[in-house]
Residue frames as qw, qx, qy, qz and C-alpha x, y, z in Angstrom:
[[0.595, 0.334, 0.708, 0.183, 17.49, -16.15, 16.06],
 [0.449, 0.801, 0.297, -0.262, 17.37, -13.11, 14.22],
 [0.695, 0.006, 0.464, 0.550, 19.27, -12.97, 11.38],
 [0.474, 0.636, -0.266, -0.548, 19.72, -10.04, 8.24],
 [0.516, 0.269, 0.750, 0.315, 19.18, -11.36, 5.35],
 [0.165, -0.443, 0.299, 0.829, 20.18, -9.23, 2.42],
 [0.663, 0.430, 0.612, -0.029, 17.32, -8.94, -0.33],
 [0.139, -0.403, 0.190, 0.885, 18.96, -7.90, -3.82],
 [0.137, 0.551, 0.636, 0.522, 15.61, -7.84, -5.89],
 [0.143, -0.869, -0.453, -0.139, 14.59, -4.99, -3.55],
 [0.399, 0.343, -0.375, 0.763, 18.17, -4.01, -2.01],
 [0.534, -0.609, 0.230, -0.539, 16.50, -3.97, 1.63],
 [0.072, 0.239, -0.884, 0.396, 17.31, -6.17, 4.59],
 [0.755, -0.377, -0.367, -0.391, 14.91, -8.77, 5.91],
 [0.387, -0.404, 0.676, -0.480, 14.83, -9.95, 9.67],
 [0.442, -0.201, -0.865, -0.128, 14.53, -14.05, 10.13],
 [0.554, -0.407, 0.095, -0.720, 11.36, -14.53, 12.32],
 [0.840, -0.255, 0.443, -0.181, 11.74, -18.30, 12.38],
 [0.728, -0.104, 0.618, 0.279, 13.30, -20.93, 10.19],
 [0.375, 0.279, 0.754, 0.461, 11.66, -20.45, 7.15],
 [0.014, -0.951, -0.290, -0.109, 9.79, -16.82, 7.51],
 [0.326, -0.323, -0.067, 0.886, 11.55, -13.28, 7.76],
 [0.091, 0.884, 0.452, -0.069, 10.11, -9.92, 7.37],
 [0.487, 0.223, 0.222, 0.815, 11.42, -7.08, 5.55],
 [0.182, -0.338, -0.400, 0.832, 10.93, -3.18, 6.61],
 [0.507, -0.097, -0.138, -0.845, 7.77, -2.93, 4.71],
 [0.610, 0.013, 0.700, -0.370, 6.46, -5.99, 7.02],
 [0.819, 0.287, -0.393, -0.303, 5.97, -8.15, 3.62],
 [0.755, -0.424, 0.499, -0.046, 6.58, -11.82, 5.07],
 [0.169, 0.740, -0.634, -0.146, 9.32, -13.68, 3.47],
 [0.953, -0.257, 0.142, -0.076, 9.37, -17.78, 2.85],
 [0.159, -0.584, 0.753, 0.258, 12.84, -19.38, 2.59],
 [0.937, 0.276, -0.003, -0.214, 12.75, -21.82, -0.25],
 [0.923, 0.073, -0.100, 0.364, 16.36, -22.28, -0.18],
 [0.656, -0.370, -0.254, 0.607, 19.35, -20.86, 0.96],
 [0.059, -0.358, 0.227, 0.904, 19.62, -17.77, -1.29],
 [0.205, -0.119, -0.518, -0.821, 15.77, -17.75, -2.25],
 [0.200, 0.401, 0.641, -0.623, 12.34, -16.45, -0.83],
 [0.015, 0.461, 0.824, 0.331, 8.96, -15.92, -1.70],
 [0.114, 0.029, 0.134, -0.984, 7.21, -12.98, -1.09],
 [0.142, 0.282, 0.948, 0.033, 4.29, -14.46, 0.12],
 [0.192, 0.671, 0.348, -0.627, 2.03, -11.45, -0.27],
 [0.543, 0.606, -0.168, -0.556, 2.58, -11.00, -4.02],
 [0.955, 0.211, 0.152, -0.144, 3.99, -14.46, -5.03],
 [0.349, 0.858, -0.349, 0.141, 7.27, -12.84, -6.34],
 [0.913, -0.181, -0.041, 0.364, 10.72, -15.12, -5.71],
 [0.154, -0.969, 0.191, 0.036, 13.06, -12.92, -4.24],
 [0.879, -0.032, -0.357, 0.315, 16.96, -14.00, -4.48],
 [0.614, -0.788, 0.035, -0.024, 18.39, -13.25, -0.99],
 [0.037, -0.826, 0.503, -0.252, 21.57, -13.12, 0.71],
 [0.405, 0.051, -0.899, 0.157, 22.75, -16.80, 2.65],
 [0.656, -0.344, 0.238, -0.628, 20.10, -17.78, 4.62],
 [0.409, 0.263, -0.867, 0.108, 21.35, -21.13, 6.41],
 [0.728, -0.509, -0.254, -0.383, 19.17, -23.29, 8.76],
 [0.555, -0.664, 0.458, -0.203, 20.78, -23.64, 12.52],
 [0.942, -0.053, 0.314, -0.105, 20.84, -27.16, 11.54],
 [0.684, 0.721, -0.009, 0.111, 23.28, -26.12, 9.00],
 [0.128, 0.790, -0.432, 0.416, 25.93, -24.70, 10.99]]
């Protein structure tokens, strides 16, 4: 299940933990709000991401 997922507001790589969560390599947790956009739930900040596609998707 793990997935990269390119972030280019920081230009780092997150890791999917589950569906809708991934962590990035300063452990900041990551929600998926859509396919190419997260939340940075620790400061609040919308991130826009690489494709992030739910299993269900493919």
């Amino acid at each position: 299940m793990c997935k990269n997922i390119f972030d280019y507001d920081d230009g780092d790589y997150a890791f999917s933990i589950s569906d809708n969560m991934a962590m990035d390599s300063e452990r900041d947790l990551l929600l998926r709000i859509s396919d190419n956009m997260a939340m940075d739930l620790d400061s609040g900040d919308l991130h826009f991401t690489s494709s992030w596609n739910d299993d269900d998707d493919e």
